[in-house]
Residue, then its C-alpha position, 0 to 999 in steps of 0.5 A: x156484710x162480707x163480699x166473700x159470704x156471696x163466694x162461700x155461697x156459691x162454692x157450696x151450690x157448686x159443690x166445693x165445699x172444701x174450698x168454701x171451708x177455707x174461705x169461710x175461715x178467713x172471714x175476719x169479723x166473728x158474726x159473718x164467718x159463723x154465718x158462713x160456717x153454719x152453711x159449710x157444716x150443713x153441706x157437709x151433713x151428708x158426706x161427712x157428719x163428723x166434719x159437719x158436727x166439728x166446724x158446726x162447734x166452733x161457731x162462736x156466735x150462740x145464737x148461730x151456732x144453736x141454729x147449726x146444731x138444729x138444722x144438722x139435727x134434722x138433717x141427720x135425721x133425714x138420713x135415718x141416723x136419730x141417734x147422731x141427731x138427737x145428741x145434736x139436737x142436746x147440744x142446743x142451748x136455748x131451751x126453744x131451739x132445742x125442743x123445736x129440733x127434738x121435735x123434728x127429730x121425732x116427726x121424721x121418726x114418726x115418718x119412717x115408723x108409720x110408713x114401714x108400717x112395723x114394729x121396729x127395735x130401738x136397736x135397729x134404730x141404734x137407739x136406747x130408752x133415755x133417746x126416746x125419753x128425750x123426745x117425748x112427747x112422741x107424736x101421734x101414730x108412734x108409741x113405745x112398747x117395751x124396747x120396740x116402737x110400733x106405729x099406732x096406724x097404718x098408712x092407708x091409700x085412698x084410691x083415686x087421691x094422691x094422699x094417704x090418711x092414718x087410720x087405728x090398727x085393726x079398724x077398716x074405714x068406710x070413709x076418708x077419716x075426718x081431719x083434726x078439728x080445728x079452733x083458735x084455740x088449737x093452734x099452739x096445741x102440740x098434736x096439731x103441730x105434729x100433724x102439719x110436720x107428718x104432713x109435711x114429711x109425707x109431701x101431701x100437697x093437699x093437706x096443706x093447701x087445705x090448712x094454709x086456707x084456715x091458718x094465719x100468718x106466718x103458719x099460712x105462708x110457711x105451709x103454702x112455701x112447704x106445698x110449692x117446694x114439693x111442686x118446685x122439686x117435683x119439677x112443676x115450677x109453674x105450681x109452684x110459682x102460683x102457690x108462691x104468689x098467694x104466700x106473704x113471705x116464701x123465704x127459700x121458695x121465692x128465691x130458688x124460683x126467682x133464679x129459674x125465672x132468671x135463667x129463662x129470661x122471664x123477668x116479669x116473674x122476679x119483679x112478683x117473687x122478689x119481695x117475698x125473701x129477705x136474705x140480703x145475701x141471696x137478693x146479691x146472689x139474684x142480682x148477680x145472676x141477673x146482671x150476667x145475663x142481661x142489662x140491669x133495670x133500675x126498676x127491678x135492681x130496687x126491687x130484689x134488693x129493696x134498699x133503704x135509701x138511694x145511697x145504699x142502693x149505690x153502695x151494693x151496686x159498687x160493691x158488687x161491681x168490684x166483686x165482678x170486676x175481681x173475677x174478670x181479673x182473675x179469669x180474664x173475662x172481657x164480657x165480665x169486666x163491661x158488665x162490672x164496669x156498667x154496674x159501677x157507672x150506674x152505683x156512680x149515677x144514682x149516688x151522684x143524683x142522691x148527693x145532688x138532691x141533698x145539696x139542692x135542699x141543703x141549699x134551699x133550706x140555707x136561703x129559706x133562712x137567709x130570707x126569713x132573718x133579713x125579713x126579721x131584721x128589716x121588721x126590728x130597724x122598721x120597729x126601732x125606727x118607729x120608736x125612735x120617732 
């Protein structure tokens, strides 16, 4: 991996996008600058989508560039431009990832159409037939008539519960309408599927909390990451971690926690939070942070960064300490330098123990030998002098 991936990161969560840009493209090896890029085309969605879409295509990696064009895809959408994200989402070459984009795209659609509770005309939406055709089949609650799309149900507000349900035109309910039944064999079915991304979309808390109950793995995990991240945004970080704790794997969720957490020095709560992502470079960034603010644990440094051998552990541990060591030189920061230099001393200390160890078996193993062929040597002259006699 590149070091400055962690520096690209951090310049887009500080907002210099521009300068991640540069950074990105100076990135020598094809892979890590296309991973790079891809989160510089995303920053700039929604100030410059035209920017976004052009550093998007000249990521030359296809499997990266296809999630590129996906994530720009949906996020267009979010801003209300389906006819930017729908060309994008065509750019896709793998057939999978393309689908999966257009139907987010619909979904969101979906979203503002049912909400608006109206017909509107694809012109207002700057779309034309062959843009519906492409994201066909439309979910359920939308249908095309004419050159209008009109929601199929209204939204309707539950009194008393912080959720709305949808309902056919012209029918008064005298009940909360039944959730879509549920069976094994429903679980790759398409409207069941558009009904977990409305949900979503509609940030009903409940509704999936109450299928990540009935769901297996990953569905369980990603639904109950997408109910902690509207806690999370909400402002409720103590929902949120508990709805995190239960999930297998909270990809984005676990760490954006894990950096709150760091920051309020409740470090108990990393040790849980940590093992549930496994970006190595947002494990770097965490343990960044972490190590600006307090001693670094051996303990917890092995848990957020969950290396495969000791020897790999003492290698992230000098390379982030020259990356700290860089920035204290640049900006002059004692405090930076002593934090840097107590990294390296500890990435010095457990290389040393390692390389220790394998000397100590390498050496027991020799002997070991050693004591195994003079036993047989002494059992071939006790034989040869036997049949001598």
């Amino acid at each position: 991996m590149d070091e400055r991936l962690i520096d690209v990161r951090s310049l887009i969560d500080k907002g210099q996008v521009e300068t991640a840009l540069l950074l990105a493209e100076s990135i020598k090896e094809p892979y890590w600058r296309d991973y790079a890029l891809k989160w510089v085309a995303e920053a700039y969605s929604k100030k410059d989508p035209e920017m976004a879409l052009k550093i998007a295509e000249v990521i030359s990696t296809e499997s990266l560039r296809d999630e590129a064009f996906a994530s720009l895809s949906y996020l267009f959408s979010r801003e209300g431009n389906f006819k930017l994200a729908i060309e994008v989402a065509k750019k896709i070459r793998s057939e999978f990832t393309r689908k999966k984009a257009l139907r987010a795209v619909a979904t969101v659609l979906a979203k503002a159409i049912v909400e608006r509770g109206a017909e509107v005309s694809l012109s207002e939406l700057g779309l034309d037939e062959s843009d519906v055709e492409a994201l066909k089949p439309l979910p359920g609650g939308i249908s095309l008539k004419g050159n209008k799309l009109m929601p199929g149900g209204e939204i309707l507000k539950i009194k008393g519960e912080f959720r709305n349900e949808v309902i056919p035109l012209g029918e008064v309910p005298k009940k909360v309408p039944e959730k879509p039944a549920f069976g094994v064999e429903l679980r790759q079915a398409s409207y069941f599927l558009d009904y977990l991304h409305l949900i979503r979309e509609l940030a009903k808390v409940d509704e999936l909390e109450y299928w990540a109950g009935l769901v297996e793995e990953p569905l369980r995990s990603e639904l109950i990451e997408s109910a902690g991240m509207i806690y999370f945004d909400a402002g409720l970080v103590g929902r949120a971690f508990e709805a995190v704790k239960s999930a297998e794997v909270a990809e984005n969720l676990a760490y954006l926690l894990a950096l709150r957490f760091v920051e309020r020095g409740e470090l108990e709560k990393v040790y849980v939070l940590s093992p549930k992502f496994r970006d190595p470079v947002k494990s770097l960034v965490l343990l960044r942070e972490l190590a600006m603010r307090t001693p670094l644990d051996r303990k917890l440094v092995e848990v957020i960064l969950k290396p495969r051998s000791e020897y790999l552990l003492a290698r992230l541990l000098k390379f982030l300490a020259f990356e700290m060591l860089g920035e204290a030189k640049k900006t002059g920061s004692e405090e930076l330098l002593r934090k840097s230099r107590k990294i390296f001393e500890m990435g010095v200390k457990i290389q040393r123990e390692f390389e220790d160890r394998l000397l100590y078996q390498s050496s027991s193993s020799s002997q070991s030998s050693s004591h195994s062929s003079s036993q047989s040597s002494s059992s071939n002259s006790s034989s040869q002098s036997s049949s001598s006699r």
